[in-house]
Wavefront OBJ file of the C-alpha trace (Angstrom):
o trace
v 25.742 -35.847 45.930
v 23.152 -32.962 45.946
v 19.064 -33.978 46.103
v 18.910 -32.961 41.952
v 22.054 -35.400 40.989
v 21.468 -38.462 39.262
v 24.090 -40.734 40.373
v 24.638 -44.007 38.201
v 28.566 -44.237 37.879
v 29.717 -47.381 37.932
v 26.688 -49.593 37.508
v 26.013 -52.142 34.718
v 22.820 -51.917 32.527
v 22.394 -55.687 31.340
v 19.095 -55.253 29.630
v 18.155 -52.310 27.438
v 18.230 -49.215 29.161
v 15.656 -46.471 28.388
v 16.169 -43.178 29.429
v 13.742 -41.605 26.562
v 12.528 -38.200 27.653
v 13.769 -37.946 30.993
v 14.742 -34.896 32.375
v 17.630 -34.554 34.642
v 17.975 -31.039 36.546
v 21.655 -31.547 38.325
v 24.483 -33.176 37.524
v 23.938 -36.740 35.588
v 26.683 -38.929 36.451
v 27.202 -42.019 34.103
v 30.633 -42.230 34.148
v 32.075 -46.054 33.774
v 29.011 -47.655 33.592
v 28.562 -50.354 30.931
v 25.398 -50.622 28.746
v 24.856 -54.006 27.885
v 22.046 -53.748 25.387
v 20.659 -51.025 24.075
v 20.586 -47.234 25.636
v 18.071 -44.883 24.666
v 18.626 -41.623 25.665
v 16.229 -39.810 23.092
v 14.446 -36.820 24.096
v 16.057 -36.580 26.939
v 16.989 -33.290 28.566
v 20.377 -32.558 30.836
v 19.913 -29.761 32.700
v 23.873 -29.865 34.613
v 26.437 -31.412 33.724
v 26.362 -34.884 31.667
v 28.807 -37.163 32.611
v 29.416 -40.257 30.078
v 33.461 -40.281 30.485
v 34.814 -44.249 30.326
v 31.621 -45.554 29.657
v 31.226 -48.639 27.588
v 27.875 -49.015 25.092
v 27.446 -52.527 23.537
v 24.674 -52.296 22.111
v 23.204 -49.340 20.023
v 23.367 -45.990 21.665
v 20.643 -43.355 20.702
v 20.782 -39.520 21.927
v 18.423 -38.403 19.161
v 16.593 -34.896 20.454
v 19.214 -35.010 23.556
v 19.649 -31.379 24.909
v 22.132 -30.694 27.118
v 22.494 -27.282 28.703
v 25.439 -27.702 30.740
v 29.011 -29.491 29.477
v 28.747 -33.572 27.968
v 31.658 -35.433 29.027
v 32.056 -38.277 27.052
v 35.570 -38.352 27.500
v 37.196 -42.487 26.383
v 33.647 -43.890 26.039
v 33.404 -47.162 23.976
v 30.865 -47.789 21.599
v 30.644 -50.543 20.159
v 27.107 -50.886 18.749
v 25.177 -47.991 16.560
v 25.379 -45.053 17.944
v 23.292 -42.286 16.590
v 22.988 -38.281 18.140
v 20.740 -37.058 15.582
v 19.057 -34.220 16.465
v 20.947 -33.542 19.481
v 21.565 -29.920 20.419
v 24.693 -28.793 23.077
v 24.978 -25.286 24.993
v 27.838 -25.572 26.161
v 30.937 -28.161 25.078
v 30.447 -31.459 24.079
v 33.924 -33.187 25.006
v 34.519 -37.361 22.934
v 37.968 -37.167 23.375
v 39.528 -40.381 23.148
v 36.450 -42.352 22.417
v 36.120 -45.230 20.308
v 33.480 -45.641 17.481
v 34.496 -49.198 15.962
v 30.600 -49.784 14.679
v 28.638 -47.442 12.581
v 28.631 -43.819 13.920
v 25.894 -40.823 13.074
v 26.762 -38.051 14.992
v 24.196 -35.419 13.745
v 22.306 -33.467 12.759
v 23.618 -31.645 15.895
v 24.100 -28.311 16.576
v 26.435 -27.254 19.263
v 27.229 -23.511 20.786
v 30.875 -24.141 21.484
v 33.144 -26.991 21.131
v 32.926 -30.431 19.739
v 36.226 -32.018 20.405
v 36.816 -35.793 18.924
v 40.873 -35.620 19.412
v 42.555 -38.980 19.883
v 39.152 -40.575 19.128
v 38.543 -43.537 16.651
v 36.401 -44.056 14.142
v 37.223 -47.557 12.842
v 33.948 -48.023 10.394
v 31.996 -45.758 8.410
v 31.352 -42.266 10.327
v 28.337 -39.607 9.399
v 29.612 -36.230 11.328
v 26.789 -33.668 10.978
v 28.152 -30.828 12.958
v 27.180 -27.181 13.401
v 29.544 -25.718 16.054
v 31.603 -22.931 17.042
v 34.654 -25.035 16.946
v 35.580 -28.814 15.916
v 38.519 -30.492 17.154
v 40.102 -33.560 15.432
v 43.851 -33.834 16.740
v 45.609 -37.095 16.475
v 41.657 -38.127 15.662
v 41.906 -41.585 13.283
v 39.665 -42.598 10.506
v 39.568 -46.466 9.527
v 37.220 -46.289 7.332
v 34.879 -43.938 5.364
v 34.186 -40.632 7.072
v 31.854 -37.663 6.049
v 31.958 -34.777 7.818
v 29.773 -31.906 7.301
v 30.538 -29.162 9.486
v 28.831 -25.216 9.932
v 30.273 -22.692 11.336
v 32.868 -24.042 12.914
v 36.053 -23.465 12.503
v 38.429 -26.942 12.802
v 41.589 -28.088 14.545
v 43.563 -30.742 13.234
v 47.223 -32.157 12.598
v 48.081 -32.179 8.950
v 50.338 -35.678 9.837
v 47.180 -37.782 10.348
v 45.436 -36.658 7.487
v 47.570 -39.178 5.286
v 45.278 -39.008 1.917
v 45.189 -35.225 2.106
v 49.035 -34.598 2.040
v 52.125 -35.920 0.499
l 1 2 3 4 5 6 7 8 9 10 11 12 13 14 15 16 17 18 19 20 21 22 23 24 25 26 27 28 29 30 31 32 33 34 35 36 37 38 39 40 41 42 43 44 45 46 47 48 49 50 51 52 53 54 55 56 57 58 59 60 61 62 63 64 65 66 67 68 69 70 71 72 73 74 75 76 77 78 79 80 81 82 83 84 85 86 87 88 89 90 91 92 93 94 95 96 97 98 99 100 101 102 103 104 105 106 107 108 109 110 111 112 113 114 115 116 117 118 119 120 121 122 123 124 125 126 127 128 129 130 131 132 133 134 135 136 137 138 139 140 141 142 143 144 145 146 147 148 149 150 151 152 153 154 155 156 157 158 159 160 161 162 163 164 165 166 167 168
């Protein structure tokens, strides 16, 4: 691991976790750790590559003001408390593919220069999706409950087949 890589993977955060305003200038590796109580991420600026892939939040999650410059990997992360990215602003890709949102979700305000892609994710209460992107993508994505989605700019990738309301 280089001298500007912030290496967590794996660990366990029992208590709350604040990470408000910190800067990371490599590669910010998260990946499988478990958040116990809350995570506060707000302010906080990702200089390299963000790595949140098959991590699980139990308590609320906030990434409000979160910029990340490089790609967000948040690839079959678990969140089972709040979880809020309002505010949070994305150069690059931000990937939630298969992640699970079984709580209350506000994703946005965020604005985000090239792909937002929530395929095979879960939203299983009600979801607030405020999303200006280059392109969304919401294959095999499932909504148990209430969803809003307000998108800009983007243009949007689903599967007519799991949009059951929308056609016979």
């Amino acid at each position: 691991m280089s001298d500007d890589a912030a290496g967590f993977a794996g660990a366990t955060f029992s208590g709350p976790a604040e990470f408000d305003e910190a800067a990371f200038t490599g590669v910010a590796k998260f990946g499988r750790v478990a958040f116990t109580g809350p995570a506060g991420f707000v302010g906080a600026r990702f200089s390299g590559p963000a790595e949140f892939d098959r991590s699980a939040f139990t308590g609320p999650a906030k990434f409000d003001r979160a910029a990340f410059t490089g790609p967000a990997g948040f690839r079959q992360a678990e969140f089972s408390g709040y979880v809020r990215f309002g505010d949070a602003t994305f150069a690059l890709d931000a990937a939630f593919r298969e992640a699970n949102f079984p709580s209350l979700s506000t994703l946005g305000p965020m604005a985000c220069a090239g792909r937002v892609d929530l395929s095979d994710s879960v939203f299983g209460a009600l979801a607030m999706l405020e999303i200006a992107a280059y392109e969304v993508q919401c294959v095999r994505t499932r909504w148990d409950s209430i969803a809003t989605l307000r998108l800009r700019y983007a243009s949007v990738t689903s599967a007519k087949r799991y949009w059951p309301h929308l056609w016979p």
